[in-house]
C-alpha positions in Angstrom: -2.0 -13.7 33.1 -0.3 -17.3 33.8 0.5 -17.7 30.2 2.3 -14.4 30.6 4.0 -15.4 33.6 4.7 -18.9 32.0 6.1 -16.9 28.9 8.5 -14.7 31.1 10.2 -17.7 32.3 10.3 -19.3 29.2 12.2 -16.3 28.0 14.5 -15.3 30.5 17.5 -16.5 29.5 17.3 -14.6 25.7 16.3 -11.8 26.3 18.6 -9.9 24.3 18.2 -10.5 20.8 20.2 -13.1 19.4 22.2 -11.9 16.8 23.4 -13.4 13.4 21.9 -14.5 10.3 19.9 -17.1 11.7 18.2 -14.4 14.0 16.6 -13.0 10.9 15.8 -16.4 9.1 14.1 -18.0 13.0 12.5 -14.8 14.1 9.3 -15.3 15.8 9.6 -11.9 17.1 7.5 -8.7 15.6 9.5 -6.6 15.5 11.8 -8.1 13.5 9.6 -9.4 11.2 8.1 -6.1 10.9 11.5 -4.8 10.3 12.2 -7.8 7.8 8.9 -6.1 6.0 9.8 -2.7 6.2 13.4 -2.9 4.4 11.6 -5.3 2.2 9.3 -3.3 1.0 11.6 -0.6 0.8 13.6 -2.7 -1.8 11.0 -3.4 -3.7 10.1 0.0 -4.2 13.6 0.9 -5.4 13.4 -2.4 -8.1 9.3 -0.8 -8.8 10.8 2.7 -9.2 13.8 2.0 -11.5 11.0 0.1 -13.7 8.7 3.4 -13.5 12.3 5.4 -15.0 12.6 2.7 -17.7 8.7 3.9 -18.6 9.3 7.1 -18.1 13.0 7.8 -20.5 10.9 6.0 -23.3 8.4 8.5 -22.9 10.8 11.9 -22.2 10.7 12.0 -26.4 7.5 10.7 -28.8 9.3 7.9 -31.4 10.8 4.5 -29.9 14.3 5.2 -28.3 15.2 2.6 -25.5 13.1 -0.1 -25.8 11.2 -2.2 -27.9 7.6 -2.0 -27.2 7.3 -5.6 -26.0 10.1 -4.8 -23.2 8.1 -1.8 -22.0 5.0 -3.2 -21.4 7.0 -5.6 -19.8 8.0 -3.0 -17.5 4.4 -1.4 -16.8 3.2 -4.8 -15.7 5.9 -5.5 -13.6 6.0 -2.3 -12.0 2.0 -2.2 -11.0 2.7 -5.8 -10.3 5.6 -4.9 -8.0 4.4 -1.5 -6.0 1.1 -3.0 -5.8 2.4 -6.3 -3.9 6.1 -5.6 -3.0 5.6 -2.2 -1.8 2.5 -0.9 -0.7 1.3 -4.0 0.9 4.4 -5.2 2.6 5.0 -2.1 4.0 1.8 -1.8 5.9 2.4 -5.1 7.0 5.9 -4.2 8.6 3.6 -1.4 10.4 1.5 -3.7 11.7 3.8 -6.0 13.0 5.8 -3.7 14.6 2.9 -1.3 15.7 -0.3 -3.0 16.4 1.1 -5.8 19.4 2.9 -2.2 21.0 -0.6 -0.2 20.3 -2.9 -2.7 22.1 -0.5 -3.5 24.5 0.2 -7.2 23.6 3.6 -9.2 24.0 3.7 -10.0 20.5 1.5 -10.8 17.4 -0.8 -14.2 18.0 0.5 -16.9 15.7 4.6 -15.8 15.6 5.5 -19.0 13.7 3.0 -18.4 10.9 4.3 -14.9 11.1 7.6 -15.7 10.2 6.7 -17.9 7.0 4.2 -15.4 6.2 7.3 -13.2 5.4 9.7 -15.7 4.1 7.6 -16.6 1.6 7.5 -13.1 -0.2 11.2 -12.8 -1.4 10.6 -16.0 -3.0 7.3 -14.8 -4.8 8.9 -11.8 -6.0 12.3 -13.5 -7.1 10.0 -16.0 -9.6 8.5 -13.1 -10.7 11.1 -11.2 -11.5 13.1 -14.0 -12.9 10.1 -14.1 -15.2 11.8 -11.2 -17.3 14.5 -13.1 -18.4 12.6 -15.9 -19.8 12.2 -16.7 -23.4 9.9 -14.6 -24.9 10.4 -12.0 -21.9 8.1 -11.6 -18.9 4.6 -10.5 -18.0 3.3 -8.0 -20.6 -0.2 -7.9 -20.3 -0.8 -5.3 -17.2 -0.8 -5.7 -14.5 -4.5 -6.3 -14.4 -3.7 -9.2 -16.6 -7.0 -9.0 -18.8 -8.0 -12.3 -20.6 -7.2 -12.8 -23.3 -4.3 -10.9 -23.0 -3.0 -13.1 -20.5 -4.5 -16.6 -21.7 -4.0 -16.6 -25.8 -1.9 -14.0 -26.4 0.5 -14.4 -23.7 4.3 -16.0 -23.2 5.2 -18.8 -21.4 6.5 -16.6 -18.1 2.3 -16.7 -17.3 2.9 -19.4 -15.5 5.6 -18.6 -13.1 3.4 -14.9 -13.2 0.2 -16.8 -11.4 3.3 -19.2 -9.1 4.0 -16.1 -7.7 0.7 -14.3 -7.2 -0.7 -17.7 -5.7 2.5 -17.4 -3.2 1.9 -13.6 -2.5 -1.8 -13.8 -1.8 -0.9 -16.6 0.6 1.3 -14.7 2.6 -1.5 -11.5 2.8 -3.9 -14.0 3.8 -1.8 -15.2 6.6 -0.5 -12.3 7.8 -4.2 -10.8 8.0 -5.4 -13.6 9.8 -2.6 -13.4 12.8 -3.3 -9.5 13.1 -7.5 -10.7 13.4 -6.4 -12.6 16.1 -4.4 -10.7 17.5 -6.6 -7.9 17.9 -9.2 -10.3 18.9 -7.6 -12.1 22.0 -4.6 -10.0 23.0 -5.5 -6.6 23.8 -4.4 -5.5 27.1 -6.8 -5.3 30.2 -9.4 -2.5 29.4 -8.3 -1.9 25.9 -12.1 -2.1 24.4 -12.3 -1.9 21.2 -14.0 1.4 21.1 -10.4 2.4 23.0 -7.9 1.4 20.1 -6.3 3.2 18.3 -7.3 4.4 14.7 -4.6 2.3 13.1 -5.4 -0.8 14.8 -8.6 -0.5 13.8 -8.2 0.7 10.4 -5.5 -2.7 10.3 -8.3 -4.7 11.9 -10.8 -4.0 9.2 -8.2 -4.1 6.2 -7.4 -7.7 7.4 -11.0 -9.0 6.9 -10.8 -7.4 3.9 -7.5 -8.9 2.6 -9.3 -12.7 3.3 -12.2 -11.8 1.4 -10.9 -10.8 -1.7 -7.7 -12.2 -1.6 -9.1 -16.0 -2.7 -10.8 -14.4 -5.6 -7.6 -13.1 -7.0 -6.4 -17.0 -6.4 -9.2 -18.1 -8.7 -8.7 -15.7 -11.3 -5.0 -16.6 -11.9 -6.3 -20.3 -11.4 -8.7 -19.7 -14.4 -6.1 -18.0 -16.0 -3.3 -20.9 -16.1 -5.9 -23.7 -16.9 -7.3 -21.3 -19.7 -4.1 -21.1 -20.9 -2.2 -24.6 -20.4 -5.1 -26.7 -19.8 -7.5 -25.8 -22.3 -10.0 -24.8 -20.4 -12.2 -21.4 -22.3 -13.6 -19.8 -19.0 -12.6 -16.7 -20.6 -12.5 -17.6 -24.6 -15.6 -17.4 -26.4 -15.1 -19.8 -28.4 -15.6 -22.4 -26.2 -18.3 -20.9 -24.5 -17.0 -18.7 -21.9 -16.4 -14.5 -21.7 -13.9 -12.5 -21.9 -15.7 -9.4 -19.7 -16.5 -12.2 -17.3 -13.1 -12.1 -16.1 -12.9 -8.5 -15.6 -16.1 -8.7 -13.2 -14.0 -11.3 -11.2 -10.5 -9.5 -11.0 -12.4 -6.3 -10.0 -14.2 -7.8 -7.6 -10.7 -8.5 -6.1 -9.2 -5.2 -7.2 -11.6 -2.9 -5.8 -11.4 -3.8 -2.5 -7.5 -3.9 -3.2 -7.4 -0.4 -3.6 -9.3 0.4 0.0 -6.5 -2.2 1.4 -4.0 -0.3 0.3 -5.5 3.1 1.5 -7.2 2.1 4.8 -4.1 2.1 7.0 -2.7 5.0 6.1 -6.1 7.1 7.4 -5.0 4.9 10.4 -1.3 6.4 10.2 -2.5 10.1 9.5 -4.9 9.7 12.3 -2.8 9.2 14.9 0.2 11.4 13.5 -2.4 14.4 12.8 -3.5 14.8 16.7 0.3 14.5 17.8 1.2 17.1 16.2 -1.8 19.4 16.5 -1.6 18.4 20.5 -5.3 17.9 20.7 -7.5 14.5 20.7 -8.5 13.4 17.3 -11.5 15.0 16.3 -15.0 12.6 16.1 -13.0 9.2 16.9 -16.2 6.9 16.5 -17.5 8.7 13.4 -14.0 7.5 12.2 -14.3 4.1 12.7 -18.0 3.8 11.3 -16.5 5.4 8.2 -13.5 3.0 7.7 -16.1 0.4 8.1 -18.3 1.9 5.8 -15.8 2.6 3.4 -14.9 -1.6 3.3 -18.2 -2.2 2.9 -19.2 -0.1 0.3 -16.2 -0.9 -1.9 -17.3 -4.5 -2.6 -20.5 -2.8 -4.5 -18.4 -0.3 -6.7 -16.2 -2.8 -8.5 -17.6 -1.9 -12.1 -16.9 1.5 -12.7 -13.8 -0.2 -14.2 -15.5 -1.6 -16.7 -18.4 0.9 -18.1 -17.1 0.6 -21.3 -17.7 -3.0 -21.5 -21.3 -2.6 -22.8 -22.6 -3.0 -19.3 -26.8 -2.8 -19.1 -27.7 1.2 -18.6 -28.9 0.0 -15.0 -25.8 -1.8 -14.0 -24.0 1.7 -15.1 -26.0 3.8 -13.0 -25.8 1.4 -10.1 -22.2 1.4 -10.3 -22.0 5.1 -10.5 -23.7 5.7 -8.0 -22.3 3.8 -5.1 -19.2 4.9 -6.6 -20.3 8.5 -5.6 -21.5 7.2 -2.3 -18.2 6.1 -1.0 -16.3 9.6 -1.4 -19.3 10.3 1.5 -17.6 8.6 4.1 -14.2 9.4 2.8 -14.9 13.0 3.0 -16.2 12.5 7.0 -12.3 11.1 7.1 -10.6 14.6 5.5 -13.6 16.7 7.4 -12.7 15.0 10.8 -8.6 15.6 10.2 -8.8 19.3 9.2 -11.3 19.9 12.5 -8.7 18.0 14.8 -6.2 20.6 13.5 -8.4 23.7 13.6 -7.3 25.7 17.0 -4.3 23.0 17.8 -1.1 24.2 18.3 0.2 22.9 15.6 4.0 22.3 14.6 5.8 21.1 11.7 8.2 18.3 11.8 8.3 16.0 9.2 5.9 13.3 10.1 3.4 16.1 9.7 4.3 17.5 6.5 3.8 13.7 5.1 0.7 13.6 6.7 -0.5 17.0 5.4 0.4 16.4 2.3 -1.4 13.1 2.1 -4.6 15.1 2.7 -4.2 17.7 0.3 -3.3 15.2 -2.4 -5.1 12.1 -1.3 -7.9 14.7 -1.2 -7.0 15.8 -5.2 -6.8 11.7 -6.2 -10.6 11.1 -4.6 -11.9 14.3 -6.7 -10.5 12.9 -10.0 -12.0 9.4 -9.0 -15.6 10.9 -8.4 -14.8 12.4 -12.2 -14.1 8.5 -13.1 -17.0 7.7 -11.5 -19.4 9.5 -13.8 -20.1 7.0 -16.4 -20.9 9.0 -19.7 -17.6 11.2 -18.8 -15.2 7.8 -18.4 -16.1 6.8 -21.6 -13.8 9.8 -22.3 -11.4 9.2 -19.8 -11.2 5.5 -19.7 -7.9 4.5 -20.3 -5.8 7.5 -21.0 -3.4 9.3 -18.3 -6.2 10.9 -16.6 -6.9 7.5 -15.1 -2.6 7.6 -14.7 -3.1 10.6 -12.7 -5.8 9.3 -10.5 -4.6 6.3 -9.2 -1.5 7.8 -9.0 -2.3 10.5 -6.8 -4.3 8.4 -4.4 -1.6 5.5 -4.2 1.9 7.6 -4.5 1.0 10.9 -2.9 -1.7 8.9 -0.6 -0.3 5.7 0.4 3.1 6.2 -0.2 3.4 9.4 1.6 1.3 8.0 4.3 4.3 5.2 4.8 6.8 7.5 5.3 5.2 9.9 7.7 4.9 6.6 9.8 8.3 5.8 9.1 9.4 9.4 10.3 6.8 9.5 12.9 7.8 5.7 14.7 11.8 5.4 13.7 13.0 7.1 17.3 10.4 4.4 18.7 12.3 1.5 16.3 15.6 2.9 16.6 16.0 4.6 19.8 17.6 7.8 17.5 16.3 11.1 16.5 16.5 10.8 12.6 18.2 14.2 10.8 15.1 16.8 10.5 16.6 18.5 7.9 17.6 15.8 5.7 13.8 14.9 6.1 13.0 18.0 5.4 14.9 18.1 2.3 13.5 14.7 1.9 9.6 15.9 1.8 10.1 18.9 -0.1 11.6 17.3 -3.0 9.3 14.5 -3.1 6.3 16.8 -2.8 7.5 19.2 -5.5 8.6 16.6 -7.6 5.7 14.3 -7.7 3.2 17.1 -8.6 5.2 17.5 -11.2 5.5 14.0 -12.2 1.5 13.4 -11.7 -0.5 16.7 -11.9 0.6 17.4 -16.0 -1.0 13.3 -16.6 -4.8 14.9 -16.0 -4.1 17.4 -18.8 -2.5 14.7 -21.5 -4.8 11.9 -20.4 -8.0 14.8 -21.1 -6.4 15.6 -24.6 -6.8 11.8 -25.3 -3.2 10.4 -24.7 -4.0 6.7 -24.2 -1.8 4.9 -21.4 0.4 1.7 -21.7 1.6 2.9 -24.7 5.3 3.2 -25.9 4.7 6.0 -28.2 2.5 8.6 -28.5 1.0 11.6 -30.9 4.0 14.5 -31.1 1.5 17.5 -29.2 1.9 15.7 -26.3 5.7 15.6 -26.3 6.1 19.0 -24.0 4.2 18.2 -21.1 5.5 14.0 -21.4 9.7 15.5 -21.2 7.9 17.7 -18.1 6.4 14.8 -16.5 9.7 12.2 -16.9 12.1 15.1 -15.3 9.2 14.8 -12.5 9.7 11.2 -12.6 13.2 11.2 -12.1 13.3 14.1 -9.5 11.3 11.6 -7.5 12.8 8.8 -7.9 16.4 10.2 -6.9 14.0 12.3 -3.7 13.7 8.8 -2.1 17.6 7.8 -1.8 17.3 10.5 0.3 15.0 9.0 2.6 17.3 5.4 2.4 19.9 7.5 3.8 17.8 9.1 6.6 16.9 5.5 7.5 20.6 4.5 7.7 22.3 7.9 9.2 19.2 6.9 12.2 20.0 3.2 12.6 23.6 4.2 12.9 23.5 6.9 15.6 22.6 10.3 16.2 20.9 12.0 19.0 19.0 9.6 21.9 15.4 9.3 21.3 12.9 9.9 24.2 10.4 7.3 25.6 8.1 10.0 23.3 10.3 11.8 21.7 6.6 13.5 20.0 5.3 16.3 22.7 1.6 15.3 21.7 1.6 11.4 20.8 -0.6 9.3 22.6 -0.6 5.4 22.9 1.2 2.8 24.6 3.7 2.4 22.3 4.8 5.2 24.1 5.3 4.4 27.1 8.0 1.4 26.5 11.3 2.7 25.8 12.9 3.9 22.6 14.5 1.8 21.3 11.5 -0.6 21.7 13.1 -3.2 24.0 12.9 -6.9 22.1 9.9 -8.5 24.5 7.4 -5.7 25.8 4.1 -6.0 27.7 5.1 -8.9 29.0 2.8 -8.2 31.9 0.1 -6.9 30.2 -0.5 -3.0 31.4 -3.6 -1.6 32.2 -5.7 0.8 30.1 -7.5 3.3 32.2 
């Protein structure tokens, strides 16, 4: 309690927020960092998306029209590379800075400095990434799981400024998961247990541990990479003695994981906007948090069903397949748990909740195709065609993408202190659900036929359903500059937001003002 009282002197004379440039570049506060996230990752999505429309007008016609093949798997690499760690990611970093401090009833995050280089470090990252492209010889185009050798003897001479900026990106995850650990840890609010937070905190708290196990593997793997590539080093040449497959064991050992990072806060997002909106108490609230727990600790034991075609030992196979299986268990006591906190609510429709519903459904679809991927004699048939497209697709695009912007809908009055337009969010959801089942459902059916992916061209019976899935592509791509201009029309004006503007929301973000004043909590409040 002194520290607070020592704080609220210290701040009293700014407490409006200073304005100018140099409030964004100084910030220590997080909310503006979180902000500083948010239209970050927003961007990033738009420079992703416009690469996903470069892939996708190559493929609206079999043949080579637009560009070479070189340039275009210049663009899938980039784009994975990009949505991956300048979307997804950063995004559900902005949420946590903004959100957790609010949901646990803290004054801010724990280590603001570190918070603020944590984010000024990414532009960077990104910017030597993409400045990558217009190198000699062109940028990244090995995937963006960057196999060896692909990406050690057969690669240009961008790899190096490639692994700069991964090095740089994983160092700002690792920092920002380390302030919202302590944060969590040592700033909850006076009878906040942590059987009392909420979902998202929790699923944030347990994404963060993740995030600095795995994230130093990925820093070795591009370390082995550059030395293997400038240094002459053969950890993954066989020549000298190393292994090729050995690096896939290590990037999936990172990547697995990566995907439950990039999933885990959004059960934390539908969680709390599925009660809201049903007006009842989530349904089985421990249950959920074992499960997210689970979930992390199960996915460090799947990481090979990536790789059964690798001539793995029968044994290994079947190991892999079947904790593979195993984690859809605790994943299904997730979707179980959300349709009972719905059944008997009185249940209304604005668009946070469509988001959120729709991330069920679909997220729901994506985990069925993935227990397909996990059955290893099948994936030697699906193993790098569309199908595996469609999958990852589904659970990242119509899970975690979705799942950002029903907590954008579901928290801008809160940021803003405006109602955004319902109808233009409306309009918003609809076309993005329509048009991304068109973009993503047809990919199960090409990738089954034997249409392999990363590929500029492909055999002419696929050529119906590929112009079907590129009109998808560009309906949704054009869907989400209606969203940008939902997101502006509310930071501009409109209609006054409540302190909860949502009839059902619970939380003690609700219970500062909309918009969120710039200090809160500064004496902490109690949780009864």
């Amino acid at each position: 309690m002194s520290t607070v009282v020592g704080e609220m002197d210290h701040h009293d004379h700014h407490h409006h927020a200073p304005s100018g440039i140099t409030r964004w570049l100084f910030t220590t506060n997080h909310k503006d960092i979180g902000s500083l996230y948010l239209w970050f990752s927003f961007i990033m999505f738009l420079v992703g998306g416009s690469m996903a429309m470069v892939i996708r007008a190559e493929l609206f016609q079999p043949g080579l029209q637009l560009v070479e093949p070189h340039f275009f798997n210049q663009m899938t690499t980039v784009h994975g590379l990009i949505m991956v760690f300048g979307a997804v990611m950063p995004a559900f970093t902005g949420l946590a800075n903004w959100m957790v401090p609010l949901m646990i009833g803290a004054p801010d995050m724990a280590l603001p400095r570190m918070n603020n280089w944590s984010f000024w470090i990414l532009p960077f990252a990104f910017a030597i990434l993409l400045a990558s492209l217009f190198m000699e010889g062109g940028g990244p185009a090995f995937g963006w799981t960057f196999y060896a050798p692909l990406s050690t003897t057969y690669s240009g001479d961008s790899t190096a400024l490639f692994v700069f900026s991964v090095h740089i990106m994983g160092i700002s995850s690792i920092m920002g998961a380390i302030n919202v650990i302590v944060t969590i840890m040592n700033m909850r609010a006076p009878g906040m247990t942590y059987m009392k937070m909420p979902l998202f905190v929790w699923t944030w708290f347990i994404t963060a541990f993740l995030l600095i196990a795995v994230m130093p593997v990925l820093a070795g793997a591009v370390t082995m990479v550059l030395t293997d590539k400038y240094f002459g080093t053969s950890f993954f040449d066989a020549a000298g003695g190393g292994d090729p497959v050995m690096f896939q064991h290590i990037f999936w050992f990172f990547g697995h994981p990566e995907v439950y990072i990039m999933i885990l806060p959004s059960f934390g997002i539908v969680s709390a906007i599925i009660p809201a909106f049903s007006r009842k108490p989530l349904f089985g609230y421990a249950s959920m948090v074992y499960a997210t727990a689970a979930i992390a600790g199960l996915s460090f034991l799947v990481w090979a069903h990536h790789m059964f075609t690798t001539g793995m030992p029968v044994a290994a196979e079947l190991f892999f397949m079947y904790c593979t299986m195993l984690i859809s268990v605790p994943t299904g006591v997730k979707v179980f748990n959300w349709v009972a906190t719905m059944w008997r609510g009185s249940i209304s429709f604005e668009t946070p909740m469509l988001f959120a519903l729709a991330f069920v459904i679909l997220f729901t679809i994506g985990g069925f195709s993935g227990l397909m991927l996990a059955i290893t004699p099948v994936d030697f048939q699906y193993h790098d065609t569309y199908f595996v497209v469609a999958h990852f697709h589904y659970v990242l695009v119509s899970g975690a993408i979705f799942s950002i912007m029903a907590a954008a809908y579901y928290w801008l009055p809160k940021w803003t202190g405006h109602m955004y337009d319902e109808n233009l969010g409306r309009w918003h959801f609809w076309c993005s659900l329509i048009s991304v089942n068109v973009l993503f459902f047809p990919m199960h059916f090409v990738g089954l036929a034997g249409m392999p992916r990363r590929i500029p061209d492909y055999a002419l019976q696929f050529a119906d359903i590929n112009q079907i899935v590129s009109i998808g592509g560009f309906a949704f791509g054009l869907s989400q500059l209606i969203f940008l201009w939902v997101v502006i029309k509310c930071v501009r004006g409109g209609e006054k937001a409540a302190a909860k503007p949502w009839e059902g929301a619970e939380g003690l973000e609700w219970t500062v003002d909309s918009p969120a004043p710039y200090h809160t909590f500064e004496t902490p409040p109690q949780v009864k």
